[in-house]
mmCIF file of the protein (N, C-alpha, C, O) and its ligand, coordinates in Angstrom:
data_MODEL
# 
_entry.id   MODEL 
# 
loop_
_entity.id 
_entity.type 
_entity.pdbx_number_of_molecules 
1 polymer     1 
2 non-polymer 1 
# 
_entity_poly.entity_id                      1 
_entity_poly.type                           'polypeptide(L)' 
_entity_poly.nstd_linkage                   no 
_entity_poly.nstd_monomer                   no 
_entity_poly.pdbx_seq_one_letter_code       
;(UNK)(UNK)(UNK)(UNK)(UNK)(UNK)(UNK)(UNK)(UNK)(UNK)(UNK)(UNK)(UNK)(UNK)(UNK)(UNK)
(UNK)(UNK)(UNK)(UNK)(UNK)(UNK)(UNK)(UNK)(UNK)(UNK)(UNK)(UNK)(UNK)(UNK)(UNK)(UNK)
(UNK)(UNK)(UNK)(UNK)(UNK)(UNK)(UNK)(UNK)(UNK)(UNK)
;
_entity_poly.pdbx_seq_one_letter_code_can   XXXXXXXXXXXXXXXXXXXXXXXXXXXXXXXXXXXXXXXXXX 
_entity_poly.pdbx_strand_id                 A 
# 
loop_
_entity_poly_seq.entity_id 
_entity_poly_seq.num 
_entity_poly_seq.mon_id 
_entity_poly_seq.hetero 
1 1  UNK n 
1 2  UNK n 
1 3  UNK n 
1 4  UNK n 
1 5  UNK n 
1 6  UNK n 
1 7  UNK n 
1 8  UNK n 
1 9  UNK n 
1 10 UNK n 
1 11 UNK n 
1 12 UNK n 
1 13 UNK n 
1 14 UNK n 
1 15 UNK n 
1 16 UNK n 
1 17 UNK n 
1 18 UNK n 
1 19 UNK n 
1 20 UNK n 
1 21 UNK n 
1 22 UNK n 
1 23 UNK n 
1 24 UNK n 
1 25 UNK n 
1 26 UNK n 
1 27 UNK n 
1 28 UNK n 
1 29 UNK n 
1 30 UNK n 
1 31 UNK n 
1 32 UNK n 
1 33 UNK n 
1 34 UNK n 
1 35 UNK n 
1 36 UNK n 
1 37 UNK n 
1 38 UNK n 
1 39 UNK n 
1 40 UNK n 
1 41 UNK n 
1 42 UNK n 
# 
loop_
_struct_asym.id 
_struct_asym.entity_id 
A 1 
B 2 
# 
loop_
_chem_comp.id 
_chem_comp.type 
_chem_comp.mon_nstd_flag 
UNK 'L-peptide linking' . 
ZN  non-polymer         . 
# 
_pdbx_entity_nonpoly.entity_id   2 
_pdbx_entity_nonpoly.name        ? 
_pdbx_entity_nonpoly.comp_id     ZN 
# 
_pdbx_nonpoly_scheme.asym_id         B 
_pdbx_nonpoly_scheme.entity_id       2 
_pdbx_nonpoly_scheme.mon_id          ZN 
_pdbx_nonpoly_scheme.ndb_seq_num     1 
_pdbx_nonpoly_scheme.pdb_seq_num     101 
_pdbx_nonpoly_scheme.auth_seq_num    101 
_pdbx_nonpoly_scheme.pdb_mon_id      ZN 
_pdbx_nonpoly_scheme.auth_mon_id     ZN 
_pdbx_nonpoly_scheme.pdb_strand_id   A 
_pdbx_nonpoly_scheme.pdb_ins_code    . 
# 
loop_
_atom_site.group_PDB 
_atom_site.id 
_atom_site.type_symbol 
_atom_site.label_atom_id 
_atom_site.label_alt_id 
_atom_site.label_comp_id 
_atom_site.label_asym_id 
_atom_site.label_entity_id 
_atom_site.label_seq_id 
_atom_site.pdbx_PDB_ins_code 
_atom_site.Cartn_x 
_atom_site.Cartn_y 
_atom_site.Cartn_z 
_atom_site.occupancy 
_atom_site.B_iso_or_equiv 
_atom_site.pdbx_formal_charge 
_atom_site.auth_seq_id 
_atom_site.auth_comp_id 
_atom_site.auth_asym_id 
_atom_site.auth_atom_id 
_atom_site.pdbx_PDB_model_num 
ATOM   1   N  N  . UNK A 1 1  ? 210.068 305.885 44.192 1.00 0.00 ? 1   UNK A N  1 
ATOM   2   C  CA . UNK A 1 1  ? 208.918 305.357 44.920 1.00 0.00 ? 1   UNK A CA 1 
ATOM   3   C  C  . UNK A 1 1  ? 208.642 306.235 46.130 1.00 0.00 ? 1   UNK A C  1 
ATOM   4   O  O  . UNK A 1 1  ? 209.588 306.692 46.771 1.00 0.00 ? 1   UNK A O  1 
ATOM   5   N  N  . UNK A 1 2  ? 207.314 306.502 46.485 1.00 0.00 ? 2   UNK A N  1 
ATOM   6   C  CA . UNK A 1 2  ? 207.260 307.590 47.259 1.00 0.00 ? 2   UNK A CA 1 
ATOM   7   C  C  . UNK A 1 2  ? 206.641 306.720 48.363 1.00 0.00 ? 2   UNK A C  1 
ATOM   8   O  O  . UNK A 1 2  ? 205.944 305.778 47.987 1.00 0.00 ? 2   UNK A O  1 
ATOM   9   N  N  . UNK A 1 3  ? 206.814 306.924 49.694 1.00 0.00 ? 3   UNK A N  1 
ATOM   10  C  CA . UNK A 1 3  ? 206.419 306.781 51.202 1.00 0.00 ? 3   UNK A CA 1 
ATOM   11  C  C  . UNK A 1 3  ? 205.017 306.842 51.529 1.00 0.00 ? 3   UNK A C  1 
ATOM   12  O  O  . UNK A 1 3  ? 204.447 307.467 50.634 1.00 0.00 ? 3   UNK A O  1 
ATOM   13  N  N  . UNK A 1 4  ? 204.338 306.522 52.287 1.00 0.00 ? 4   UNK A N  1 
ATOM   14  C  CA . UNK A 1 4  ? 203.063 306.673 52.966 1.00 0.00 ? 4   UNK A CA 1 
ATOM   15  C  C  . UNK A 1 4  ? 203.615 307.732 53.801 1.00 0.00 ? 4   UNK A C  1 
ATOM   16  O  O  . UNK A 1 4  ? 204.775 307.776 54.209 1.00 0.00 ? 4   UNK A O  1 
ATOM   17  N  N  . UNK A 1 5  ? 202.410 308.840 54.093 1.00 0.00 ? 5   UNK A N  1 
ATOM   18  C  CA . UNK A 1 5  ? 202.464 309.497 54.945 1.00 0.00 ? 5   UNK A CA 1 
ATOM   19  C  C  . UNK A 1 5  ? 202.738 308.974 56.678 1.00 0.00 ? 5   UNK A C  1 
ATOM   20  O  O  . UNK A 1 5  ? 203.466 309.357 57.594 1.00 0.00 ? 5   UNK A O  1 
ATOM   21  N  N  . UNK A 1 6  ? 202.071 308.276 56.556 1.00 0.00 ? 6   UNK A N  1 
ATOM   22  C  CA . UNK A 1 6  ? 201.804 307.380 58.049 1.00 0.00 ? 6   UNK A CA 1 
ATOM   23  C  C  . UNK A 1 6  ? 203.146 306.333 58.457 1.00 0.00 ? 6   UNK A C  1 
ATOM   24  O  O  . UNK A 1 6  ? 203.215 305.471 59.333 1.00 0.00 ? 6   UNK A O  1 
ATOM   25  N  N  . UNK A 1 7  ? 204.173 306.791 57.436 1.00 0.00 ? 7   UNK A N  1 
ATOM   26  C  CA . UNK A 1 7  ? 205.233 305.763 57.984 1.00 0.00 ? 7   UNK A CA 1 
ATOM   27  C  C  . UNK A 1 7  ? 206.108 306.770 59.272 1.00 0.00 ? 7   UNK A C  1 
ATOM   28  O  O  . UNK A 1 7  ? 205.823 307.912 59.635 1.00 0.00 ? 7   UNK A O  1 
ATOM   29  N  N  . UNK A 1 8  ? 207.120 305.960 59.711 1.00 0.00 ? 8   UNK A N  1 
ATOM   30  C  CA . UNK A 1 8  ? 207.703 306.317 60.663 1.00 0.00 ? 8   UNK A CA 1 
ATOM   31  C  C  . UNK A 1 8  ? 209.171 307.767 60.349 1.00 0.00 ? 8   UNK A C  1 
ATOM   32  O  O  . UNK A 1 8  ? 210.182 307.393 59.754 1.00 0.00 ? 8   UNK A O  1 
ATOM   33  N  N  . UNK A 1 9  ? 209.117 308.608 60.607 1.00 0.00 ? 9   UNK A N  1 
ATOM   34  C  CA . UNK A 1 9  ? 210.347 309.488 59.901 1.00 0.00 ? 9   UNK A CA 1 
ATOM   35  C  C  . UNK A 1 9  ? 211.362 309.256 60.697 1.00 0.00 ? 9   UNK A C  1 
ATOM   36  O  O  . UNK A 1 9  ? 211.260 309.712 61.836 1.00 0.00 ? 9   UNK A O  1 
ATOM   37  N  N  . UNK A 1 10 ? 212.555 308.529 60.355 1.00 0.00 ? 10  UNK A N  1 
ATOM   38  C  CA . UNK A 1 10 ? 213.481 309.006 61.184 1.00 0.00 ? 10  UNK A CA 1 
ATOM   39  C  C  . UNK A 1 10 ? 214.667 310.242 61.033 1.00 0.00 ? 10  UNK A C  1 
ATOM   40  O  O  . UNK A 1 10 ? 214.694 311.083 60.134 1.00 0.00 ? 10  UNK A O  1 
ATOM   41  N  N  . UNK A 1 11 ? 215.700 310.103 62.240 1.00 0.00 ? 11  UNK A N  1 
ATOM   42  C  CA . UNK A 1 11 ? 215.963 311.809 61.928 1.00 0.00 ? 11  UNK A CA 1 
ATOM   43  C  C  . UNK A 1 11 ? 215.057 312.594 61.905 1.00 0.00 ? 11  UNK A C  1 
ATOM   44  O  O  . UNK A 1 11 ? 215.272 313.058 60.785 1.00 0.00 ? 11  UNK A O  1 
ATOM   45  N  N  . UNK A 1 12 ? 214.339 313.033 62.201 1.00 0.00 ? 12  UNK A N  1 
ATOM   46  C  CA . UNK A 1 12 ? 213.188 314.196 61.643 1.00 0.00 ? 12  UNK A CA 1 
ATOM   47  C  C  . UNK A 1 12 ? 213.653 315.374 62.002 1.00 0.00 ? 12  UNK A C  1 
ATOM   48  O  O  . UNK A 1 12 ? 214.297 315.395 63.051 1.00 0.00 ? 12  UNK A O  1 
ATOM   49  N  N  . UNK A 1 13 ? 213.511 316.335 61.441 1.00 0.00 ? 13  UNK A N  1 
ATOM   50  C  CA . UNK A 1 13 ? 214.327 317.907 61.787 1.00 0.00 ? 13  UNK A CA 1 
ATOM   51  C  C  . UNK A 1 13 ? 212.926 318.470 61.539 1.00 0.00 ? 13  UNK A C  1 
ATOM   52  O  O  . UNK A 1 13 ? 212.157 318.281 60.597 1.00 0.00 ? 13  UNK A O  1 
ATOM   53  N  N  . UNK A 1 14 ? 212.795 319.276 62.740 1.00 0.00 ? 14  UNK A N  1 
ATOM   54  C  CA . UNK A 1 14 ? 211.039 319.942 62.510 1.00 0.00 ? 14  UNK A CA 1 
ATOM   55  C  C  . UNK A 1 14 ? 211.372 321.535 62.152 1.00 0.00 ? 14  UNK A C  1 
ATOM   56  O  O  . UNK A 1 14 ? 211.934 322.189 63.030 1.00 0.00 ? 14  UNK A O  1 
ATOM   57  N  N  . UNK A 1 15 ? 211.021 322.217 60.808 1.00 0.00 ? 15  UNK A N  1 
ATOM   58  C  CA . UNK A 1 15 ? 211.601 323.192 60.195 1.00 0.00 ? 15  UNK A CA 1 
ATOM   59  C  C  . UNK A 1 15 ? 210.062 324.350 59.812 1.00 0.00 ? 15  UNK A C  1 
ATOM   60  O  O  . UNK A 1 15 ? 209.330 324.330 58.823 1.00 0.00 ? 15  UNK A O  1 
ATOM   61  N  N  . UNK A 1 16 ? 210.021 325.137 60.876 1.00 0.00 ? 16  UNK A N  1 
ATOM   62  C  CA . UNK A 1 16 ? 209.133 326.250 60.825 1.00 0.00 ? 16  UNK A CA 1 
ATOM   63  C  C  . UNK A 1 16 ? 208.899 326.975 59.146 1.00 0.00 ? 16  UNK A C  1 
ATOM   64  O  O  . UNK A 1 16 ? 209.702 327.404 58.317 1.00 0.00 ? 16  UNK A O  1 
ATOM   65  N  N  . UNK A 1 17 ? 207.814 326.884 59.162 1.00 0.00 ? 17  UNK A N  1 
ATOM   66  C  CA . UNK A 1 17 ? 207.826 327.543 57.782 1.00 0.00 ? 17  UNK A CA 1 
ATOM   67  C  C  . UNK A 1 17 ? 207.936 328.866 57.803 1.00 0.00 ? 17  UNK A C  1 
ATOM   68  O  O  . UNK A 1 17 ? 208.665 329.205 58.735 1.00 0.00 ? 17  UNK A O  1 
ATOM   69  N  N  . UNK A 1 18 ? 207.393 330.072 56.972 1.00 0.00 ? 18  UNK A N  1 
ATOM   70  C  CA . UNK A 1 18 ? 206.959 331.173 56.889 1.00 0.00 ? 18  UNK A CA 1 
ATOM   71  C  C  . UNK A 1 18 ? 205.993 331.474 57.157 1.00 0.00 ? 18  UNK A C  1 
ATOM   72  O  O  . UNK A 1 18 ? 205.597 332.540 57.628 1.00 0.00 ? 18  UNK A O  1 
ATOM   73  N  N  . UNK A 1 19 ? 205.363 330.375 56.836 1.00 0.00 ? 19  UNK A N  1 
ATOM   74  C  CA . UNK A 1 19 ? 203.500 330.611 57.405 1.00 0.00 ? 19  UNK A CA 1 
ATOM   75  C  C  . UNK A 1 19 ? 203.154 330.036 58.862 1.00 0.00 ? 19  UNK A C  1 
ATOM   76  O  O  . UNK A 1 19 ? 201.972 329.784 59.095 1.00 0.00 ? 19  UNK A O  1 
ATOM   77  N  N  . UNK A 1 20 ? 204.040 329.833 59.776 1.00 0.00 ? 20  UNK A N  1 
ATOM   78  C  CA . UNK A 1 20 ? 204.198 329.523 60.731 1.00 0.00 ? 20  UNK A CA 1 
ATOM   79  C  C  . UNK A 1 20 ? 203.419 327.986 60.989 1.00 0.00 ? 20  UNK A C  1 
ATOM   80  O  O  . UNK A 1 20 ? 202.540 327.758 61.820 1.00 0.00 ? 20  UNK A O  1 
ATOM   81  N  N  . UNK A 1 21 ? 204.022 327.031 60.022 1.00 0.00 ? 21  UNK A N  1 
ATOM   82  C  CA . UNK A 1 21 ? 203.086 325.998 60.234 1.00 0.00 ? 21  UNK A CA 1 
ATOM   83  C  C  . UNK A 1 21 ? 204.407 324.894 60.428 1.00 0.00 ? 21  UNK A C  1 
ATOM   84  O  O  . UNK A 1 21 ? 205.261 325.199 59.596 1.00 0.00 ? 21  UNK A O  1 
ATOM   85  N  N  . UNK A 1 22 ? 204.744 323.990 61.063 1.00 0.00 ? 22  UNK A N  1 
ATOM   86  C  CA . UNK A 1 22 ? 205.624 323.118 61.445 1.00 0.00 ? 22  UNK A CA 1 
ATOM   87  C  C  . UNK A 1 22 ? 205.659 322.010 59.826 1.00 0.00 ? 22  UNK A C  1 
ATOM   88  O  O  . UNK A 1 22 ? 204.814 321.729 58.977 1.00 0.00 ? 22  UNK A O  1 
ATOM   89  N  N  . UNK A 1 23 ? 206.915 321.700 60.012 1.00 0.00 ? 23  UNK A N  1 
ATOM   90  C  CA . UNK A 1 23 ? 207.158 320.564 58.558 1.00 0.00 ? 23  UNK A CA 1 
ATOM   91  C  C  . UNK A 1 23 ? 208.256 319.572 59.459 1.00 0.00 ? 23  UNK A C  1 
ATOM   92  O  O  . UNK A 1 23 ? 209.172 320.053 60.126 1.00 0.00 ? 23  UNK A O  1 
ATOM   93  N  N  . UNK A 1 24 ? 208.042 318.436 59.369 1.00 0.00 ? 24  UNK A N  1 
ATOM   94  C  CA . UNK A 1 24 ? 208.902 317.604 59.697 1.00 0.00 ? 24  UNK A CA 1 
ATOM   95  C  C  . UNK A 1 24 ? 209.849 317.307 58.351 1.00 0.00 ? 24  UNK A C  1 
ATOM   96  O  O  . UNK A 1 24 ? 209.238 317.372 57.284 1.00 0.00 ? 24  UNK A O  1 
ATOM   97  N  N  . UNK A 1 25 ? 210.885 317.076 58.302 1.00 0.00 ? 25  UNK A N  1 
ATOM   98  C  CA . UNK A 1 25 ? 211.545 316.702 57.393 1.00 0.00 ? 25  UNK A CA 1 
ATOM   99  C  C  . UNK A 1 25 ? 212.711 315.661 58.034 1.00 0.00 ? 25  UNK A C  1 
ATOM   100 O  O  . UNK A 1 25 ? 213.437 315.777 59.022 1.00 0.00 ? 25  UNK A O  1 
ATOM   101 N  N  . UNK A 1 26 ? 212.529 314.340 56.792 1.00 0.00 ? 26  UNK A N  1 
ATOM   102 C  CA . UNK A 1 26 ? 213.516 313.546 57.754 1.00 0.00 ? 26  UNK A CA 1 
ATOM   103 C  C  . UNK A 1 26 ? 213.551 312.576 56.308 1.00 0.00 ? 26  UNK A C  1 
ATOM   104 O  O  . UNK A 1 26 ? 213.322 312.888 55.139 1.00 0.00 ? 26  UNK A O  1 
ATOM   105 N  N  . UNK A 1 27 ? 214.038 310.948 57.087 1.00 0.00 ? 27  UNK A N  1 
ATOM   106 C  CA . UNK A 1 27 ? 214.114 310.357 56.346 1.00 0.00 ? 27  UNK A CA 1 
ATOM   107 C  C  . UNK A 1 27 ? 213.051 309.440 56.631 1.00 0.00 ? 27  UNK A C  1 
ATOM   108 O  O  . UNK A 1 27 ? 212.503 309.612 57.720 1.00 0.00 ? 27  UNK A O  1 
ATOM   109 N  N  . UNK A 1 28 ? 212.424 308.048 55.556 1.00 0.00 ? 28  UNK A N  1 
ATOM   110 C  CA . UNK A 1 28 ? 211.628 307.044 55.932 1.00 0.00 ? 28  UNK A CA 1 
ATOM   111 C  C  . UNK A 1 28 ? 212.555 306.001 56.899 1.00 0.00 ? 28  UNK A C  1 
ATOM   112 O  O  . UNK A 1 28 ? 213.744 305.689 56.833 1.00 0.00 ? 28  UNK A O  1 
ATOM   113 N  N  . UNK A 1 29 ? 211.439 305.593 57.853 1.00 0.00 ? 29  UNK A N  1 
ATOM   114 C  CA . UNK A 1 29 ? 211.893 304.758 58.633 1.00 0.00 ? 29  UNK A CA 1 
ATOM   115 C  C  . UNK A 1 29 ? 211.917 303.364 58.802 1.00 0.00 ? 29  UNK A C  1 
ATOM   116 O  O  . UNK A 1 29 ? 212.247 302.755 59.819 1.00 0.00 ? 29  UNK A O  1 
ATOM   117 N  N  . UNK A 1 30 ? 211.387 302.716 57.281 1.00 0.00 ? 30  UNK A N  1 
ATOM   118 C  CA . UNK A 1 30 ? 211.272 301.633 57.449 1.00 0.00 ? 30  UNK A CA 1 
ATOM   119 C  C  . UNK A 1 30 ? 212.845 300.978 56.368 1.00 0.00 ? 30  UNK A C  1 
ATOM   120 O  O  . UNK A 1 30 ? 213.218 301.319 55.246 1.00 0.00 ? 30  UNK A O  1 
ATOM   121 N  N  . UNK A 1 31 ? 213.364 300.043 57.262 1.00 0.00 ? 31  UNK A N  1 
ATOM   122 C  CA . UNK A 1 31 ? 214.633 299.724 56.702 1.00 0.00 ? 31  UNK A CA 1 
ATOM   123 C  C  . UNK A 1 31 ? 214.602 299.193 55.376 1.00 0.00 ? 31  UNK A C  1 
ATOM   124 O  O  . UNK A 1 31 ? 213.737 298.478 54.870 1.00 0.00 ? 31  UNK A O  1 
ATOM   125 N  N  . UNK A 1 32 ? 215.939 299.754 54.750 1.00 0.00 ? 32  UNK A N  1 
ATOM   126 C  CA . UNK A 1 32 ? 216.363 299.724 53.431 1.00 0.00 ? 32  UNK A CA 1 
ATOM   127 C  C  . UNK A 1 32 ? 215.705 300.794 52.725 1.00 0.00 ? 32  UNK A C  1 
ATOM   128 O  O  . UNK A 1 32 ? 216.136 301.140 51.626 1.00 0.00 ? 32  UNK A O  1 
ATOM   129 N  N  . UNK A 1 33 ? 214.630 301.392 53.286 1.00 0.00 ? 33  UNK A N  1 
ATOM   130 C  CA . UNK A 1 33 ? 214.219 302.153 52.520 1.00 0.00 ? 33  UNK A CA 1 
ATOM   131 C  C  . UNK A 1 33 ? 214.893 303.802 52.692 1.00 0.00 ? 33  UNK A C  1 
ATOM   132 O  O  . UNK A 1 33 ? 214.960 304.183 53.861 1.00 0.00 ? 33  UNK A O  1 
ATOM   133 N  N  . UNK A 1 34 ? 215.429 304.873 51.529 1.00 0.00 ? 34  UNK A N  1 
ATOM   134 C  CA . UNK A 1 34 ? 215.465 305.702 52.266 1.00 0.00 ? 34  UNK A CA 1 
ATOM   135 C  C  . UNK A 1 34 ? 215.726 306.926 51.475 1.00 0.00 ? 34  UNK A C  1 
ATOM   136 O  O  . UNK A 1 34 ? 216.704 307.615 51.186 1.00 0.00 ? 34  UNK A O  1 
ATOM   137 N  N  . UNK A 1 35 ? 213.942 306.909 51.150 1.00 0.00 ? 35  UNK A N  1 
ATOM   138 C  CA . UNK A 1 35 ? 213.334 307.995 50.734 1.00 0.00 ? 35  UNK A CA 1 
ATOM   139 C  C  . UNK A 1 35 ? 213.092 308.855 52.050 1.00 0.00 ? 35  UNK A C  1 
ATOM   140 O  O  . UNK A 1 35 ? 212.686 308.638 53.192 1.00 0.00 ? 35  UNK A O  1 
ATOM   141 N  N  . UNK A 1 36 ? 213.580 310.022 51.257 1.00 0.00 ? 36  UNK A N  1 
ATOM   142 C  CA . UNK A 1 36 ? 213.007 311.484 51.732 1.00 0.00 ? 36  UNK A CA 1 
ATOM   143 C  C  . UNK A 1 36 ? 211.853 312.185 52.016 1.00 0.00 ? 36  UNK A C  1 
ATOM   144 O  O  . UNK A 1 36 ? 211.156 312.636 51.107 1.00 0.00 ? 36  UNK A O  1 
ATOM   145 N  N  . UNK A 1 37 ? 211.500 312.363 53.513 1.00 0.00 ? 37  UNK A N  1 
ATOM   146 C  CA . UNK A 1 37 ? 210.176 312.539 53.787 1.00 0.00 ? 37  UNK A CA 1 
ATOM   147 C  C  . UNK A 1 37 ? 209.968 313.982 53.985 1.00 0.00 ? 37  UNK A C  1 
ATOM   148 O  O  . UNK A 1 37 ? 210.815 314.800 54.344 1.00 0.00 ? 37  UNK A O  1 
ATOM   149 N  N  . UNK A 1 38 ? 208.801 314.177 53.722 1.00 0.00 ? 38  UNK A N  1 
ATOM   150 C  CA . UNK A 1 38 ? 208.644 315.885 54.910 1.00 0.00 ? 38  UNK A CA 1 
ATOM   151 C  C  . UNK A 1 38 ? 206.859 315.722 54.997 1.00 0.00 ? 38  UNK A C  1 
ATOM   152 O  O  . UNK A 1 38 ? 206.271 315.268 54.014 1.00 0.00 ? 38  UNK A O  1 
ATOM   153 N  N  . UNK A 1 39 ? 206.287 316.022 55.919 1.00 0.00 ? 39  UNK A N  1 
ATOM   154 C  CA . UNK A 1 39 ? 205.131 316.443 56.114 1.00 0.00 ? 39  UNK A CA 1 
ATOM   155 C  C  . UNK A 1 39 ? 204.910 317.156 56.869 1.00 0.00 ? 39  UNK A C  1 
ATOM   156 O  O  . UNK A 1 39 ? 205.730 317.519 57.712 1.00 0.00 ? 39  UNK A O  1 
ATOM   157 N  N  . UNK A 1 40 ? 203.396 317.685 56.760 1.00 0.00 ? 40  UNK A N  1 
ATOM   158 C  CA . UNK A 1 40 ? 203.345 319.341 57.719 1.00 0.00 ? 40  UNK A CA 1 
ATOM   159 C  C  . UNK A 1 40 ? 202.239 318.504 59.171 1.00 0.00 ? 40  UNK A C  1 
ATOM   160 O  O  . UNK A 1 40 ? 201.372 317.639 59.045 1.00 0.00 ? 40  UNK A O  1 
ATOM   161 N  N  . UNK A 1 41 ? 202.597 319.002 60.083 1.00 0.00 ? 41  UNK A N  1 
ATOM   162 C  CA . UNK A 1 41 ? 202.539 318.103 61.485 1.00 0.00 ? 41  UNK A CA 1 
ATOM   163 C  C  . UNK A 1 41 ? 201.609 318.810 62.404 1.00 0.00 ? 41  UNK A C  1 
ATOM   164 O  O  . UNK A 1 41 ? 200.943 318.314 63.313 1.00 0.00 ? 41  UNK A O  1 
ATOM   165 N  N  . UNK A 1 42 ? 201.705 320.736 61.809 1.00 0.00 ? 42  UNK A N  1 
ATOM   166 C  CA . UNK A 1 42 ? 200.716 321.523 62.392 1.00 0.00 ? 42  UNK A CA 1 
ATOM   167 C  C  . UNK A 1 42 ? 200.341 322.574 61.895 1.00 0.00 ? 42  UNK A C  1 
ATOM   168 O  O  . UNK A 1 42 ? 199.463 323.239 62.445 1.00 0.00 ? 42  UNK A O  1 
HETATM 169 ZN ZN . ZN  B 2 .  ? 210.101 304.494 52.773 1.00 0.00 2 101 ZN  A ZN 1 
# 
């Protein structure tokens, strides 16, 4: 089951790409849940 973008990431590790564009990568933040997130932030 995959996450809404708009949920909360926790942990988030913000991981520079190559194309110099920021990716958050973390986990979902809503409890019990804990799918693997990443979205690009910039
Ligand atoms: Zn989730």
């Amino acid at each position: 089951m995959r996450c809404k973008q708009s949920v909360v990431v926790s942990m988030g590790k913000i991981v520079i790409m190559d194309n110099g564009r920021k990716r958050l990568s973390g986990k979902c933040g809503i409890k019990g849940c804990d799918a693997k997130l990443s979205k690009i932030i910039a």
